[in-house]
C-alpha positions in Angstrom: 1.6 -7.7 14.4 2.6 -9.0 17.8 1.0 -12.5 18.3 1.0 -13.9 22.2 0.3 -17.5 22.0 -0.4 -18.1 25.2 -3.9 -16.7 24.1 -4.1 -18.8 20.9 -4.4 -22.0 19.8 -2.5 -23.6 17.0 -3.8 -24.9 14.2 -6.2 -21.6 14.4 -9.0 -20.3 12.4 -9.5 -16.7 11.5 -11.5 -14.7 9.3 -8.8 -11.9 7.2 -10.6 -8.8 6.3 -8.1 -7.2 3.7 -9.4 -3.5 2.3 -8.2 -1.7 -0.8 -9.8 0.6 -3.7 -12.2 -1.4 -5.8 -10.2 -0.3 -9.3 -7.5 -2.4 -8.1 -6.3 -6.1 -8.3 -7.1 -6.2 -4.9 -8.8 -9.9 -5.1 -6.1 -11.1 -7.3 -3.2 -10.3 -5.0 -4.7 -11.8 -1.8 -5.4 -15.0 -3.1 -1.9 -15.0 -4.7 -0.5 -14.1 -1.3 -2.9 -16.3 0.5 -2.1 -19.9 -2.1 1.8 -19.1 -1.1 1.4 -19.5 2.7 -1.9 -21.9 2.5 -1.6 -25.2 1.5 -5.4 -25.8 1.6 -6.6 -22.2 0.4 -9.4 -22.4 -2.1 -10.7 -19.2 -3.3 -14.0 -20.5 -4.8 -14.6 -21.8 -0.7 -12.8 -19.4 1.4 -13.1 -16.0 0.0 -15.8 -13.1 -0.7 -15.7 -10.0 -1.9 -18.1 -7.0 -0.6 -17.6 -3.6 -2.4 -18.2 -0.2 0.2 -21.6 2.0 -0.1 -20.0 4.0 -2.3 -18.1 1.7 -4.3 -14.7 3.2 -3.8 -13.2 0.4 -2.0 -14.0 -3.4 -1.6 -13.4 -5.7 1.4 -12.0 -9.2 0.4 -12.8 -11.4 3.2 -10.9 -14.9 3.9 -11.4 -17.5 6.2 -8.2 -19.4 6.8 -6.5 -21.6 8.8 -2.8 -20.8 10.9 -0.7 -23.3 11.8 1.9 -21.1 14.3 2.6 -17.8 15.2 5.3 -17.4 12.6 2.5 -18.5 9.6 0.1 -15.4 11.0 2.9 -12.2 11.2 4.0 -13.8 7.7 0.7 -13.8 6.2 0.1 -10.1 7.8 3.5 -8.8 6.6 3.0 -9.8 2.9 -0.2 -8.5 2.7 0.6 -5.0 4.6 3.5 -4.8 2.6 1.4 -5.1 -1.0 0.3 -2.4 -2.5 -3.2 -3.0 -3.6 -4.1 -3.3 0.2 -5.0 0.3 2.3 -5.5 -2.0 5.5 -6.0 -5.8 7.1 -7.8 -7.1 9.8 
C-alpha cells in the first residue's frame, strides 16, 4: 500500500475492513495483529463482526487510529500477509 501524506493527516482515523471465510480464526488474528501495532485497541469498542448473505465469509470491521505512514503500510502488511485474511480495505 503506497501512502502519500501529503493527503493525510497524522494522528488519522480509519475504518479497516479485513475479509476472510467465516470457519476461520479470522476475528482472533486481527485483534492479535491489531493489540501489536495499537496501543489503545480495544476489541469490545473498536471492532464488529458481520458474516456474508451466505455465510461463507465474515467481514471484521475496525475502527483505529494511525499515527504515521510507517504505522498504516505496517498494519496492512501484517494483515495481507496472515492467512486467515482473503482481502483488506
Amino acid at each position: 500500500m503506497t501512502i502519500n501524506e501529503d493527503l493525510w493527516e497524522f494522528p488519522h482515523e480509519m475504518t479497516l475492513k479485513v475479509m476472510g471465510a467465516a470457519d476461520s480464526p479470522l476475528e482472533q488474528a486481527v485483534v492479535a495483529i491489531l493489540s501489536q501495532h495499537l496501543e489503545d485497541f480495544d476489541p469490545n469498542a473498536h471492532l464488529s463482526v458481520k458474516p456474508s448473505a451466505k455465510g461463507n465469509y465474515i467481514s471484521v470491521n475496525a475502527r483505529i487510529t494511525v499515527q504515521h505512514r510507517d504505522h498504516v503500510t505496517s498494519i496492512y502488511a501484517e494483515l495481507n500477509a496472515c492467512s486467515h485474511v482473503k482481502v483488506v480495505f
